[in-house]
C-alpha positions as CSV (number, residue, x, y, z in Angstrom):
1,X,-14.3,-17.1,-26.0
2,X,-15.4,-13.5,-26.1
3,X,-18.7,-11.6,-24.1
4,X,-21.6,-12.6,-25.8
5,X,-22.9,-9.6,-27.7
6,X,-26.5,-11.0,-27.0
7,X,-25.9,-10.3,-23.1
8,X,-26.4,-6.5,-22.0
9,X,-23.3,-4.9,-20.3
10,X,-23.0,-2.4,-17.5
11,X,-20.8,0.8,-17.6
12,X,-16.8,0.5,-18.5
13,X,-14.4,-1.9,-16.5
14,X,-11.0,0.2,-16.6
15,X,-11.4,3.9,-17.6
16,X,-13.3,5.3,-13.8
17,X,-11.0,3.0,-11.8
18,X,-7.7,4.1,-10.8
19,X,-5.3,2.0,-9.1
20,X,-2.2,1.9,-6.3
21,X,-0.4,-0.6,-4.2
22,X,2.5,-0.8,-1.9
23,X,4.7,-3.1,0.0
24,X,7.0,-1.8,3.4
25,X,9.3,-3.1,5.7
26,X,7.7,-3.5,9.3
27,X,9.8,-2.0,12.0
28,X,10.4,-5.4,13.4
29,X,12.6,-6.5,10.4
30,X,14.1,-3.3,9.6
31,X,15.6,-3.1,12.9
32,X,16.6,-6.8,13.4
33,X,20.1,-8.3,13.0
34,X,20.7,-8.8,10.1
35,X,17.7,-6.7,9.0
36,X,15.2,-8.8,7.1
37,X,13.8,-8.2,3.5
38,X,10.0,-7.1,2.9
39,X,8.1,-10.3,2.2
40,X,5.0,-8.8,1.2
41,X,4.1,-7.7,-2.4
42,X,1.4,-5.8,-3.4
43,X,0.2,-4.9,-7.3
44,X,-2.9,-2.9,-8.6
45,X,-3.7,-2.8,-12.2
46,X,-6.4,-1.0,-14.4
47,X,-6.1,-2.7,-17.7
48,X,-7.3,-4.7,-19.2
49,X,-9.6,-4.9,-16.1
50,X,-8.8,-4.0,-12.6
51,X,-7.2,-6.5,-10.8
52,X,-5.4,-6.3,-7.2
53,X,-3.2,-8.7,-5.4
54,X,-1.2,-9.2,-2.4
55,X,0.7,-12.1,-0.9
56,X,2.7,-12.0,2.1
57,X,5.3,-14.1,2.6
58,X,5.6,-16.8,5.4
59,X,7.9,-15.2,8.5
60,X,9.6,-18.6,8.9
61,X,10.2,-19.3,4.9
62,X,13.8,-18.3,4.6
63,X,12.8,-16.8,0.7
64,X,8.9,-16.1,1.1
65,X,9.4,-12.2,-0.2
66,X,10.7,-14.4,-4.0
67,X,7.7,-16.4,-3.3
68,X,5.1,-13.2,-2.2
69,X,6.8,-11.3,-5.6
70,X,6.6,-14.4,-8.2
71,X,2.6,-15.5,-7.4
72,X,1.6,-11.7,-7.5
73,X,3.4,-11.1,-10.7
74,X,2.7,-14.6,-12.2
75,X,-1.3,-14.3,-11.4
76,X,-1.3,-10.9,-13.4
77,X,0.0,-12.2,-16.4
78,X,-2.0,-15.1,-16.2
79,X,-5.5,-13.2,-16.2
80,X,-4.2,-11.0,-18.5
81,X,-3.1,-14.2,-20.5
82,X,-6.6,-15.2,-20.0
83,X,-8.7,-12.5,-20.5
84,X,-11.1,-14.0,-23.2
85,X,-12.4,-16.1,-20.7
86,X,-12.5,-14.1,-17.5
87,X,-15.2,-11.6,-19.5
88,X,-18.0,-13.9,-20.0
89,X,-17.7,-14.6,-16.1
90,X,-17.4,-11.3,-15.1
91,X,-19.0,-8.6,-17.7
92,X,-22.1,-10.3,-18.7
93,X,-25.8,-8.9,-17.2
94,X,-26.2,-12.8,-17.3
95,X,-25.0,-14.9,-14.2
96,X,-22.3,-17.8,-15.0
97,X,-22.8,-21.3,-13.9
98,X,-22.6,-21.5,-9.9
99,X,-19.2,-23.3,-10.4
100,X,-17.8,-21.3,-13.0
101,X,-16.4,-18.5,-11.0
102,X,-15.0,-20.8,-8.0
103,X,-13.4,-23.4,-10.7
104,X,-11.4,-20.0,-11.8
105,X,-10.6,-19.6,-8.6
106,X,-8.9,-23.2,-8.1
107,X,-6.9,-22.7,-11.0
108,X,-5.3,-19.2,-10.1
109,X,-4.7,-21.2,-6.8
110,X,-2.9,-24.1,-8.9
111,X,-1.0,-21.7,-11.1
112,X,0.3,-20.0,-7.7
113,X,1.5,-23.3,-6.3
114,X,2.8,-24.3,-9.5
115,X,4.8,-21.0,-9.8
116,X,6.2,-21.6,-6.1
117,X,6.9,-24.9,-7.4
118,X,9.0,-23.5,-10.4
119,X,10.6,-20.5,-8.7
120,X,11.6,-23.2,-5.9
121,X,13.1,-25.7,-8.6
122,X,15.3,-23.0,-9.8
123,X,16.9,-21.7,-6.5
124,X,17.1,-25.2,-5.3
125,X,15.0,-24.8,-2.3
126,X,12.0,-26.5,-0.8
127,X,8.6,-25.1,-2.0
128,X,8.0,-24.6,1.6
129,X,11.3,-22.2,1.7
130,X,8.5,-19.4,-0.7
131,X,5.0,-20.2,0.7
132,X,3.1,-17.3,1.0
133,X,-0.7,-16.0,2.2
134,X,-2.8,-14.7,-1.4
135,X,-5.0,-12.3,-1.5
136,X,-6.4,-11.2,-5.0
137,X,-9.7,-9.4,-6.6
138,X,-10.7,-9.4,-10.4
139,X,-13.1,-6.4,-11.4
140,X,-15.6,-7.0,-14.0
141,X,-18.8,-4.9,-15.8
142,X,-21.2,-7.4,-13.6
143,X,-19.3,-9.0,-10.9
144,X,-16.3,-9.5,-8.9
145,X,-13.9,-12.7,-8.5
146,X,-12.5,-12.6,-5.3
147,X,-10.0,-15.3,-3.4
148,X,-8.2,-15.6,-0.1
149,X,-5.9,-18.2,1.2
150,X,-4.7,-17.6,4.6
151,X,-4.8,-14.2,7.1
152,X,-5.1,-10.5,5.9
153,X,-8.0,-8.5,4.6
154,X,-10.4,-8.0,1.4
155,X,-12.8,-4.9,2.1
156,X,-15.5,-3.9,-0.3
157,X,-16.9,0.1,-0.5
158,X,-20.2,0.3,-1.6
159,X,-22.1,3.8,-2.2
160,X,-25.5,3.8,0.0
161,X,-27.9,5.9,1.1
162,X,-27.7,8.4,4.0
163,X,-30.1,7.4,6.3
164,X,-29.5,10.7,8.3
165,X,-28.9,13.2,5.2
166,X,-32.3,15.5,4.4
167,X,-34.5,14.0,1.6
168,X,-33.8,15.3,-1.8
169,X,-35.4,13.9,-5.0
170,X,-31.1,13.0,-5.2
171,X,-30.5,10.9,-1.8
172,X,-27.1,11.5,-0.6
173,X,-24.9,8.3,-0.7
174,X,-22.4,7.7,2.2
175,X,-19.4,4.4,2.3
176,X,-20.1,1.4,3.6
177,X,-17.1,-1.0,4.1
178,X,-17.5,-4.6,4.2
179,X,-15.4,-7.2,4.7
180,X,-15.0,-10.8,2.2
181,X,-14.4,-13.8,3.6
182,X,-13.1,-15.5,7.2
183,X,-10.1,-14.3,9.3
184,X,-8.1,-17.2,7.5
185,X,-6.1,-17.8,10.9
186,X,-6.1,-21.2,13.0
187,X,-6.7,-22.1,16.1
188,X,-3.5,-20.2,16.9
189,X,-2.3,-16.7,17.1
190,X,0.3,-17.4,14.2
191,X,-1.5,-19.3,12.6
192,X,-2.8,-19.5,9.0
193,X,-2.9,-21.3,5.7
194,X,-0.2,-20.5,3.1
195,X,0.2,-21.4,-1.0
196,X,2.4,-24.7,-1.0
197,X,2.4,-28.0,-2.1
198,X,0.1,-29.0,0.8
199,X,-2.5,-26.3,0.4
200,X,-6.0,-28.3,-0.2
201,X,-8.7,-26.8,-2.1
202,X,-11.5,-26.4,0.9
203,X,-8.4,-24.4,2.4
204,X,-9.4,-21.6,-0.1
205,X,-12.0,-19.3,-0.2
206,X,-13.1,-17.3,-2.5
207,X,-16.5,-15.9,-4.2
208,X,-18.1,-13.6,-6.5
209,X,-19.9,-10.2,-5.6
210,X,-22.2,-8.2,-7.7
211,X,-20.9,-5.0,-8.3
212,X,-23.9,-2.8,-7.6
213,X,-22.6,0.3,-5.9
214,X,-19.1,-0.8,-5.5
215,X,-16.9,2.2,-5.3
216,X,-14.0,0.7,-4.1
217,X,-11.7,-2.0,-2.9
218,X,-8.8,-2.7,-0.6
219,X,-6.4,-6.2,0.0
220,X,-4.4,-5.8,3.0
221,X,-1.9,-8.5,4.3
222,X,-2.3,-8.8,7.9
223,X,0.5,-6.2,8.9
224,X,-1.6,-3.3,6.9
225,X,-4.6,-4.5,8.4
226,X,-3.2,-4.6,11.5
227,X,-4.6,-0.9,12.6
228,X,-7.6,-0.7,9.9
229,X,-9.5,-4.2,10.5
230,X,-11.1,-5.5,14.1
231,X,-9.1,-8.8,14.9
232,X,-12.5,-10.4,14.7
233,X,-13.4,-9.0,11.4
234,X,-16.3,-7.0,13.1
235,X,-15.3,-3.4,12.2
236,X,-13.5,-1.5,9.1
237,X,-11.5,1.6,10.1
238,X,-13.2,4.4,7.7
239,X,-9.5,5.7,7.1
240,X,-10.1,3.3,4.2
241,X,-12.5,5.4,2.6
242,X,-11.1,8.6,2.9
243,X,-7.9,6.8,0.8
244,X,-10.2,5.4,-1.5
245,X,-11.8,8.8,-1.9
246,X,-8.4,10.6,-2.4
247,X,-7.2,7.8,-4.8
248,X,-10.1,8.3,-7.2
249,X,-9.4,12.5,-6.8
250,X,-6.0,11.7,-8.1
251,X,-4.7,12.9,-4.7
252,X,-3.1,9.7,-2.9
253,X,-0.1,9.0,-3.4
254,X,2.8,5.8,-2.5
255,X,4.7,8.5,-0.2
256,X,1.3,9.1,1.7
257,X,0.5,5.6,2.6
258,X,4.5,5.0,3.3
259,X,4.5,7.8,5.5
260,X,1.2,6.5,7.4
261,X,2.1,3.3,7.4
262,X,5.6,4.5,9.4
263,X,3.6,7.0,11.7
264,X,3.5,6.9,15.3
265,X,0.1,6.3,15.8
266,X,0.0,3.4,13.3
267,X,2.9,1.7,14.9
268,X,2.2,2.1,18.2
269,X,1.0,-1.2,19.7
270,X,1.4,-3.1,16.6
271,X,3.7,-6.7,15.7
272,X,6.0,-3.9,13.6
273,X,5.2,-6.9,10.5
274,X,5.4,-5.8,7.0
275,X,2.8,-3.8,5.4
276,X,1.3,-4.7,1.8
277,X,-1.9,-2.9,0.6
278,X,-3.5,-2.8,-2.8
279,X,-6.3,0.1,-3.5
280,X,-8.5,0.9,-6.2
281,X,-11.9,3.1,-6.5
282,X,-13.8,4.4,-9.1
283,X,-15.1,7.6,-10.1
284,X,-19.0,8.3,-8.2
285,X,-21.3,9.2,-10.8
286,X,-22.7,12.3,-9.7
């Protein structure tokens, strides 16, 4: 099923975004003995829509990062694989049905844990041996899918007015960063939900966002997030901006968030957990 022609479209989904992800070692597993593996992974597409994804991988799953690499690669393929029905959702001026957007949801979720269950199958391991958290954002013309299972971070830039710039018959626009969804942890410090064989549906949340003024968005797993997002989700480090400002000026690149990411400052006071992020932004209309 393609976008109804009769439905009135807003401006191009792929050409003004550009896209960039990373996944690094924290300091805690490079320096333990044996060192341990990344388990996060982190992918940011353009084409045919953008689409970003992270999962990190469970510390105590003795092969999370297979897990963490196999749902983030599997769930791009799929919504490539699906694309003709992700449009009418997404790129229509016309709002879907209230439960179309969260049933698409629940089935990237079941694909995941179906992958898990596949990947596990062929090392001959338990599924719980690859569970991992899932972050992942789908970018239409009219809207944005979003989902979360577990800890880490989904932040949304929007363009707004300056409320302290001089008036102009052009109001200057400044960032505002949001957050989407909960924390995702427990009760407990460690604590959070992962993609297995037990994960329950209400355990995942998820949602879709007009995309009125969206300039940019950002998945973090919860070791990238670490220094960016308030532990209580209150506040949005506005280092996030100034990335998503270089990304779309085609000056950020993998070195310069790898060489953040192992600064000083960054790690100072931090877990030393493994860092995933996924970026994109799109060109400001000026």
């Amino acid at each position: 099923m393609g976008v109804d022609d009769n439905q009135p479209c807003l401006g191009d989904t792929q050409d003004d975004w550009r896209g960039l992800a990373i996944a690094v070692a924290g300091l805690a597993h490079l320096e333990a003995e044996p060192s341990v593996p990344c388990q996060d992974a982190a992918l940011s597409t353009v084409a045919p829509r953008p689409l970003l994804t992270v999962a990190d991988g469970a510390g105590s799953a003795i092969a999370s990062e297979y897990g963490a690499q196999a749902v983030t690669g599997a769930l791009c393929r799929l919504l490539v694989t699906l694309e003709g029905q992700v449009a009418p959702l997404l790129d229509t001026a016309h709002p879907p049905d209230d439960d179309a957007c969260r049933d698409l949801a629940l089935l990237l979720v079941r694909h995941a844990q179906g992958v898990l269950a596949d990947t596990a199958q062929v090392q001959r391991r338990e599924v719980r041996d690859l569970r991992c958290t899932l972050l992942l954002a789908v970018v239409g013309r009219a809207r944005l899918l979003w989902l979360k299972v577990g800890d880490g971070a989904i932040v949304v830039e929007r363009a707004v007015p300056d409320p302290q710039a001089e008036s102009s018959d052009e109001p200057a626009l400044m960032p505002l960063l949001s957050l989407l969804g909960e924390s995702g942890r427990g009760e407990f410090a460690n604590q959070t939900t992962f993609v297995d064989d037990r994960l329950r549906s209400e355990q995942v949340q998820s949602g879709c966002l007009g995309m009125d003024g969206v300039t940019g968005i950002a998945l973090m797993s919860d070791g990238a997030a670490e220094k960016l997002v308030a532990h209580d989700g209150s506040r949005v480090a506005g280092q996030l901006s100034h990335w998503l400002d270089d990304l779309r000026g085609g000056r950020l690149r993998e070195r310069d968030l790898i060489r953040r990411f192992y600064s000083e400052a960054f790690c100072r006071g931090t877990a030393g957990d493994d860092r995933g992020i996924a970026l994109a932004a799109r060109a400001i209309a000026e």
